[in-house]
VMD Tcl script that builds the backbone (N, CA, C; Angstrom):
set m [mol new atoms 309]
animate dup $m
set s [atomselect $m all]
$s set {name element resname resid chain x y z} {
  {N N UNK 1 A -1.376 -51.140 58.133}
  {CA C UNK 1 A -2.084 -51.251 56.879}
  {C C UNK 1 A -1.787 -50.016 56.024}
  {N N UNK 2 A -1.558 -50.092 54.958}
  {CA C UNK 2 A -1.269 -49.048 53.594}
  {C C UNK 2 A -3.087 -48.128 53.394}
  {N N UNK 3 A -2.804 -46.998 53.645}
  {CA C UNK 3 A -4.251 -46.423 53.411}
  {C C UNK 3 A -3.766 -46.204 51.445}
  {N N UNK 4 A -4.670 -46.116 50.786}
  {CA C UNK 4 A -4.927 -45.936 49.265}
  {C C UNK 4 A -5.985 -45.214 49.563}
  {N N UNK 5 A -5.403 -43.776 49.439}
  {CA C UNK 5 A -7.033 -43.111 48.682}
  {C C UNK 5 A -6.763 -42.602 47.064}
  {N N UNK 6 A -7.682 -42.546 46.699}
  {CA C UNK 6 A -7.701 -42.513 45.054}
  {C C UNK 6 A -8.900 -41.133 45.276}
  {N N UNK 7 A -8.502 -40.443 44.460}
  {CA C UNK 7 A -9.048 -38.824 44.446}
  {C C UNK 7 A -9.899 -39.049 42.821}
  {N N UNK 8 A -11.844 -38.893 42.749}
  {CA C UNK 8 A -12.015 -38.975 41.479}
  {C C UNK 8 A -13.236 -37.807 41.552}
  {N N UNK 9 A -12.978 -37.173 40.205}
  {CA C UNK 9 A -13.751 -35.803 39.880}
  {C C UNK 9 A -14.514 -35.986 38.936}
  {N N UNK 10 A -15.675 -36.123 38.693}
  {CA C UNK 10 A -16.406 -36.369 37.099}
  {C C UNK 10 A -16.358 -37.635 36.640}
  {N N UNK 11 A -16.427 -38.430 37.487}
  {CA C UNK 11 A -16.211 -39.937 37.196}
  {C C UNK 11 A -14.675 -40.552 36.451}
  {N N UNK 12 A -13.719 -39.241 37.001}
  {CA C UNK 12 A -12.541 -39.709 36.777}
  {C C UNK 12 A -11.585 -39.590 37.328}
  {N N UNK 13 A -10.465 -40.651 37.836}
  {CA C UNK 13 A -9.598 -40.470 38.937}
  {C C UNK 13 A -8.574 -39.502 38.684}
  {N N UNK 14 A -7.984 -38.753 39.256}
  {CA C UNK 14 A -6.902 -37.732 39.079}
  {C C UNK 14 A -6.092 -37.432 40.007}
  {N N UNK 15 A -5.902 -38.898 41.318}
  {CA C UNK 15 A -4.929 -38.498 41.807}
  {C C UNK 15 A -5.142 -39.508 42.903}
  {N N UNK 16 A -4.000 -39.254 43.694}
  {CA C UNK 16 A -3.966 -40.468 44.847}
  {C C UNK 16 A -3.545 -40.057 45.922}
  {N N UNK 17 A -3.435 -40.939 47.162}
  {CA C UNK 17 A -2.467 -40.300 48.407}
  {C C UNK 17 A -1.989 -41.795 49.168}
  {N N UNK 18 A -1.044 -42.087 49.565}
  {CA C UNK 18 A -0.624 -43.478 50.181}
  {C C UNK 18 A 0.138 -43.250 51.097}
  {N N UNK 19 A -0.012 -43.828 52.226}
  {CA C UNK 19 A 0.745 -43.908 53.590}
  {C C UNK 19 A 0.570 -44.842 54.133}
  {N N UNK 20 A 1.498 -45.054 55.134}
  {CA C UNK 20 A 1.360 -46.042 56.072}
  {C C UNK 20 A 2.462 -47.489 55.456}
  {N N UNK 21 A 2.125 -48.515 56.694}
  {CA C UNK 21 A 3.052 -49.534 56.047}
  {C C UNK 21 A 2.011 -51.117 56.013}
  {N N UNK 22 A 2.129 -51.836 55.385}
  {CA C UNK 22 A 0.711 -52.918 55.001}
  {C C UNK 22 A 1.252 -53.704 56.436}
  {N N UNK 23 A 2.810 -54.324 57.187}
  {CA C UNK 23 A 2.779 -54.749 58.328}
  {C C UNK 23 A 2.737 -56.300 57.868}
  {N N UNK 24 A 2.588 -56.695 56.833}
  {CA C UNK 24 A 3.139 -58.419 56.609}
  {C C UNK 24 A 4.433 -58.689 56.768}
  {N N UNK 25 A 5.201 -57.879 57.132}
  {CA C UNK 25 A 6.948 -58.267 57.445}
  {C C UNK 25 A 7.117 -57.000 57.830}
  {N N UNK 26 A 8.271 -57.450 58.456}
  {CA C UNK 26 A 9.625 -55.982 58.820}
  {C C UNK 26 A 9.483 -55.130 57.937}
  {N N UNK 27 A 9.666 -53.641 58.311}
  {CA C UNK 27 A 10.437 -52.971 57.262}
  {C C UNK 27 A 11.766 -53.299 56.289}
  {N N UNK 28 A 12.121 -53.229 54.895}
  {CA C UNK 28 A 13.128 -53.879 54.175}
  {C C UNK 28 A 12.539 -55.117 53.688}
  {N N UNK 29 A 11.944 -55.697 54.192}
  {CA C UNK 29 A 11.737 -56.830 54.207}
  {C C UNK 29 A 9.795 -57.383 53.711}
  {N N UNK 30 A 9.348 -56.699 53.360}
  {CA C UNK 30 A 7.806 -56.630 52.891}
  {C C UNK 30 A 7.420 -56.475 51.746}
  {N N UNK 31 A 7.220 -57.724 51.032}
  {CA C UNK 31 A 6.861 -57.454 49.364}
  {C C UNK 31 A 5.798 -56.957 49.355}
  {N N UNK 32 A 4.992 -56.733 50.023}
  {CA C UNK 32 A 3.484 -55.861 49.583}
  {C C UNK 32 A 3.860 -54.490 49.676}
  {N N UNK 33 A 4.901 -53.775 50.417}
  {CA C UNK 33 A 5.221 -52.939 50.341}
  {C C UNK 33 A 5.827 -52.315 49.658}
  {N N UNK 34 A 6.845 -53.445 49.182}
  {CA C UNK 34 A 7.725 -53.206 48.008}
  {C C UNK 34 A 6.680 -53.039 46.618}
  {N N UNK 35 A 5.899 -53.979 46.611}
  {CA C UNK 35 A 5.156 -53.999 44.916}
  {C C UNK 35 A 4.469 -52.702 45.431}
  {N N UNK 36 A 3.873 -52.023 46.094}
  {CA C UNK 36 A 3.095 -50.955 46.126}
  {C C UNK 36 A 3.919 -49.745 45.907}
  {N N UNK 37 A 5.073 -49.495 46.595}
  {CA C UNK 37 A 6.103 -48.475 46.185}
  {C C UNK 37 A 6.476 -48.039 45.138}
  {N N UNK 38 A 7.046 -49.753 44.218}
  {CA C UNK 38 A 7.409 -49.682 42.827}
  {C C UNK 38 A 6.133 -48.962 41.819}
  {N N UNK 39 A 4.984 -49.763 41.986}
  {CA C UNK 39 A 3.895 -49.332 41.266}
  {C C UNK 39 A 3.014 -47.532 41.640}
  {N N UNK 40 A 3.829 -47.187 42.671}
  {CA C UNK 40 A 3.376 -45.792 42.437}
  {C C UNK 40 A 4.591 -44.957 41.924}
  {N N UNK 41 A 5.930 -45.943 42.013}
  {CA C UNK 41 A 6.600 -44.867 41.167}
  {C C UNK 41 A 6.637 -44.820 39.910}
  {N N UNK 42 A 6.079 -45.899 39.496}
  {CA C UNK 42 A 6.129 -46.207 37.811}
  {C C UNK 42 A 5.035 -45.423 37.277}
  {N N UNK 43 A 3.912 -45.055 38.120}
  {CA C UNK 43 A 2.872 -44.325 37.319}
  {C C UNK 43 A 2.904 -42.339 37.743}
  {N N UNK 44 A 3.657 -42.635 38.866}
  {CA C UNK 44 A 4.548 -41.209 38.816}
  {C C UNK 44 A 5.081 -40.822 37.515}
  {N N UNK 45 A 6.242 -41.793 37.475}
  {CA C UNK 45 A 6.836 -41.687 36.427}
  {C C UNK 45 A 6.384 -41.425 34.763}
  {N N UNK 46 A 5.587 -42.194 35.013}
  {CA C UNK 46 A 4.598 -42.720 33.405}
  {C C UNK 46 A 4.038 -40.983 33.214}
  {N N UNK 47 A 3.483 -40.955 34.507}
  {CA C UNK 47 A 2.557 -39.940 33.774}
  {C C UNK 47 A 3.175 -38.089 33.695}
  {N N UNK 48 A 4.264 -38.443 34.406}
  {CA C UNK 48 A 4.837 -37.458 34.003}
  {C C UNK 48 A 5.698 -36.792 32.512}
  {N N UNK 49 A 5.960 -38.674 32.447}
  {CA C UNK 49 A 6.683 -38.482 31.279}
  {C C UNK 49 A 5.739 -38.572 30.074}
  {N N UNK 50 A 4.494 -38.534 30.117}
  {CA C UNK 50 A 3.664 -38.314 28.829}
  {C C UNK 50 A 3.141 -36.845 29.174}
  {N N UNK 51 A 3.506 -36.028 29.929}
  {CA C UNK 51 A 3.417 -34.827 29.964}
  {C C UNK 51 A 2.192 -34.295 31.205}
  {N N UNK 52 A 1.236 -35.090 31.621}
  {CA C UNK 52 A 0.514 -34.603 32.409}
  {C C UNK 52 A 0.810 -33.543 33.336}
  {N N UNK 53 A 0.347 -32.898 33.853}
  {CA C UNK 53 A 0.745 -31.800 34.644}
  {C C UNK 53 A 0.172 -32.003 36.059}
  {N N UNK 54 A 0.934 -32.830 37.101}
  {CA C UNK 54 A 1.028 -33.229 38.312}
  {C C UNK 54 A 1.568 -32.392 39.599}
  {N N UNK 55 A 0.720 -32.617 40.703}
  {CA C UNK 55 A 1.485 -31.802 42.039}
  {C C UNK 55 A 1.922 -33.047 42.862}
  {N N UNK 56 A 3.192 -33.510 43.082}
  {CA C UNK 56 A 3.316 -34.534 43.826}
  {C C UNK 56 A 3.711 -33.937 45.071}
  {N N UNK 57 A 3.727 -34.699 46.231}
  {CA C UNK 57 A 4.603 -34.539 47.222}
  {C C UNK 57 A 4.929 -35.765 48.319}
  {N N UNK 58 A 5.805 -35.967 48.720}
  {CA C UNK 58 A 6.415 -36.884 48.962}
  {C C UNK 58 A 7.145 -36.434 50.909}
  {N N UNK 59 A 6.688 -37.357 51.674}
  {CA C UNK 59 A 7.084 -37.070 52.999}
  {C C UNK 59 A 7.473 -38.708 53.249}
  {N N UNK 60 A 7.380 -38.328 54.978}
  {CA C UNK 60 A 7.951 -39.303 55.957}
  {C C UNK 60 A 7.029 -40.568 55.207}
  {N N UNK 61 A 6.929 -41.730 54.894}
  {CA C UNK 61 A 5.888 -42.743 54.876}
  {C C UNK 61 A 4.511 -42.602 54.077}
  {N N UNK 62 A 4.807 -41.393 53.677}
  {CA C UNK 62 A 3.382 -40.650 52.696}
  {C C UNK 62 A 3.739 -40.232 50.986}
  {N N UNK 63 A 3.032 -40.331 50.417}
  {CA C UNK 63 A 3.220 -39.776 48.384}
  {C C UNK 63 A 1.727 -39.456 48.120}
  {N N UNK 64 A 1.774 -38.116 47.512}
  {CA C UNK 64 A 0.490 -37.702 47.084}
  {C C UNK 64 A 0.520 -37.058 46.061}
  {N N UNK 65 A -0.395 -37.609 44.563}
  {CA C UNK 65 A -0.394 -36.868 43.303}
  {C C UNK 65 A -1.301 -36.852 42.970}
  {N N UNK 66 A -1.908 -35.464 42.371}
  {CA C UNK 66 A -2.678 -35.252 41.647}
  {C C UNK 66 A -2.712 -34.545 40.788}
  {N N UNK 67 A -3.104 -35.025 39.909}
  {CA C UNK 67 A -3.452 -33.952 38.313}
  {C C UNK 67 A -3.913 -32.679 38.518}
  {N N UNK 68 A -3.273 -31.899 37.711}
  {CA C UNK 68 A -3.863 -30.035 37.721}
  {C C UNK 68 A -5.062 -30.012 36.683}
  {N N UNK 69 A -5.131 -31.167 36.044}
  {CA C UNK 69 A -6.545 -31.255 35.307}
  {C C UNK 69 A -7.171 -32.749 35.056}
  {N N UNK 70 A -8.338 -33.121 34.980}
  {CA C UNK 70 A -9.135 -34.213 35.081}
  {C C UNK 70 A -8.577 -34.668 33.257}
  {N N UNK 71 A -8.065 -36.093 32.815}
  {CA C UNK 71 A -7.998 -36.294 31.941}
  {C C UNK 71 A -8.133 -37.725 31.608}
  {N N UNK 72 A -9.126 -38.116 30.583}
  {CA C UNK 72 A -9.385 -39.576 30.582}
  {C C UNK 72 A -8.317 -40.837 30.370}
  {N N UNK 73 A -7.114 -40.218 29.961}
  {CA C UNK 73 A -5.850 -40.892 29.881}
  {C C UNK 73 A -5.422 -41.295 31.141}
  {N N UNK 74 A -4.941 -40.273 31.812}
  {CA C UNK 74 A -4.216 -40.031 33.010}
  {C C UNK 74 A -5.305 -40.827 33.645}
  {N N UNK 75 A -6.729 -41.142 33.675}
  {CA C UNK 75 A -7.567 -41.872 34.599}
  {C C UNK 75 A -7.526 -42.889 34.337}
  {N N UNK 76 A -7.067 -43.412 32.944}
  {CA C UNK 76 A -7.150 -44.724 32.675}
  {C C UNK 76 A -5.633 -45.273 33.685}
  {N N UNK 77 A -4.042 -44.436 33.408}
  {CA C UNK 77 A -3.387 -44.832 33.870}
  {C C UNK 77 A -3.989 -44.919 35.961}
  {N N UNK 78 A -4.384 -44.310 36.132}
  {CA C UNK 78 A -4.215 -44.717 37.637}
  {C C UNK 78 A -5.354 -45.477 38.404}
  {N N UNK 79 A -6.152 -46.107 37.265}
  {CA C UNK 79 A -7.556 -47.011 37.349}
  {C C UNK 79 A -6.539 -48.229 36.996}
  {N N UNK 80 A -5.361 -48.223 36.574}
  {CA C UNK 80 A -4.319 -49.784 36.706}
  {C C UNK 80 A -3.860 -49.747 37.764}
  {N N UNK 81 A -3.385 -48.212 38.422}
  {CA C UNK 81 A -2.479 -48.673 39.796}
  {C C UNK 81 A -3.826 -49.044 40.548}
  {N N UNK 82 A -4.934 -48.559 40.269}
  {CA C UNK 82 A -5.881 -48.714 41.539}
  {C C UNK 82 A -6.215 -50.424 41.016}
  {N N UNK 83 A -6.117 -50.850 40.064}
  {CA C UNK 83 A -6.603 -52.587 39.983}
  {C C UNK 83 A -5.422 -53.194 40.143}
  {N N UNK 84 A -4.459 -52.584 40.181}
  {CA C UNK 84 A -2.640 -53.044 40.199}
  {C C UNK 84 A -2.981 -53.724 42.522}
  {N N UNK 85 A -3.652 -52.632 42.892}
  {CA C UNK 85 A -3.554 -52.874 44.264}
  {C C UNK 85 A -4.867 -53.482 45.013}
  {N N UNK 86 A -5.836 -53.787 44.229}
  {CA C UNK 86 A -7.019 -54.828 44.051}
  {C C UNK 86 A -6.064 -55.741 44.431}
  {N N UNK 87 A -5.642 -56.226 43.162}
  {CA C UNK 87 A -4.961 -57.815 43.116}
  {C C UNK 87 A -3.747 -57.915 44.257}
  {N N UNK 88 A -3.020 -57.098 44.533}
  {CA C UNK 88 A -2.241 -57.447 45.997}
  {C C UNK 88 A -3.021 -57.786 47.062}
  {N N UNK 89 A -4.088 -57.062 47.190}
  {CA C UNK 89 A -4.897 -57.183 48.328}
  {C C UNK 89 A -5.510 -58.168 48.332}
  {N N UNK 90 A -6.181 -58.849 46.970}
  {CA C UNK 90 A -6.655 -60.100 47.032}
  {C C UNK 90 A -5.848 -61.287 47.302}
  {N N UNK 91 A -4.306 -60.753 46.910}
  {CA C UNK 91 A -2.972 -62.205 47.455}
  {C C UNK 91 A -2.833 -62.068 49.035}
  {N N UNK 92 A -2.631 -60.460 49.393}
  {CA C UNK 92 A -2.396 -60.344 50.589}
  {C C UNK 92 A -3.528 -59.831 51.440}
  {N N UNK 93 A -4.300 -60.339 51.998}
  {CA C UNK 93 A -5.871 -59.713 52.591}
  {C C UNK 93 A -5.182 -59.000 54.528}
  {N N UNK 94 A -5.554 -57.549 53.734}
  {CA C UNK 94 A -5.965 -57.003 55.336}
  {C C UNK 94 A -4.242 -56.297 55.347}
  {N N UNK 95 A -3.939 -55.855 54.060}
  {CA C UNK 95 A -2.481 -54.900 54.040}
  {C C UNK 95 A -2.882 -53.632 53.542}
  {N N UNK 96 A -4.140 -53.670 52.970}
  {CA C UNK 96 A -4.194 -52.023 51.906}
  {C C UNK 96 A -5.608 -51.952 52.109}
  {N N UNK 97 A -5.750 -50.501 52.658}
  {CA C UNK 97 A -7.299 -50.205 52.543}
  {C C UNK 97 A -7.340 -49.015 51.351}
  {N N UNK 98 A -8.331 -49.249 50.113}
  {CA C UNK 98 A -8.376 -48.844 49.279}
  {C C UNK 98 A -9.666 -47.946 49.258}
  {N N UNK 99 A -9.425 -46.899 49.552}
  {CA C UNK 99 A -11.150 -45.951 49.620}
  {C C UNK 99 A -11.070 -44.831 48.001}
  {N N UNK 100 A -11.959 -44.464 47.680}
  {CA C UNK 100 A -12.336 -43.549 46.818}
  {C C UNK 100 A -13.048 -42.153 47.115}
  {N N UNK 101 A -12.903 -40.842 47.087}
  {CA C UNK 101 A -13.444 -40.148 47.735}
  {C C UNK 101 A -13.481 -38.939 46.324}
  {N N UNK 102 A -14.813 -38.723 46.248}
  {CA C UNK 102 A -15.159 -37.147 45.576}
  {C C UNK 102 A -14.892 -35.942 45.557}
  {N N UNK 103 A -13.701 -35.199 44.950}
  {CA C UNK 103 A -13.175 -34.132 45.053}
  {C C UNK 103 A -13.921 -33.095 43.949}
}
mol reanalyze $m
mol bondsrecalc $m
mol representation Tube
mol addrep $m
């Protein structure tokens, strides 16, 4: 199963951490894995390229970003990846555990 934690400060998200593999297919071979990959690199991406100021890091099976400051933009973008992986989970039940935790 894909752990999703979503990091939120002041009632606003500013960051994430994802590991693991959701286990509906092989490795190569797992669209829940695949749509979850793509969609954290696109908001990697996104939010770097509107300038936010991010600490990512990236290992074996793991990606973790968070904002160097709480910003209602940047929360709006990763309140889509976090409803972006709602709706997988509702196609695919029992691949992504999605927790929220108070930093």
């Amino acid at each position: 199963m894909i752990r999703a934690d979503f990091y939120e400060t002041q009632g606003l998200l500013i960051g994430f951490r994802f590991s693991g593999h959701s286990g509906y297919a092989d490795a190569g071979e797992d669209v829940v894995c695949a749509a979850v990959s793509s969609a954290v690199q696109l908001t990697v991406n996104i939010l770097d390229s509107l300038g936010f100021q991010t600490n990512v890091k990236v290992g074996d099976n793991v990606i973790s970003c968070k904002l160097k400051a709480a910003d209602k933009a940047a929360a709006t973008i990763l309140g889509q990846l976090k409803l972006h992986f709602e709706a997988i989970l509702e196609e695919f039940p029992n691949t992504i555990n999605i927790t929220i935790s108070e930093v």
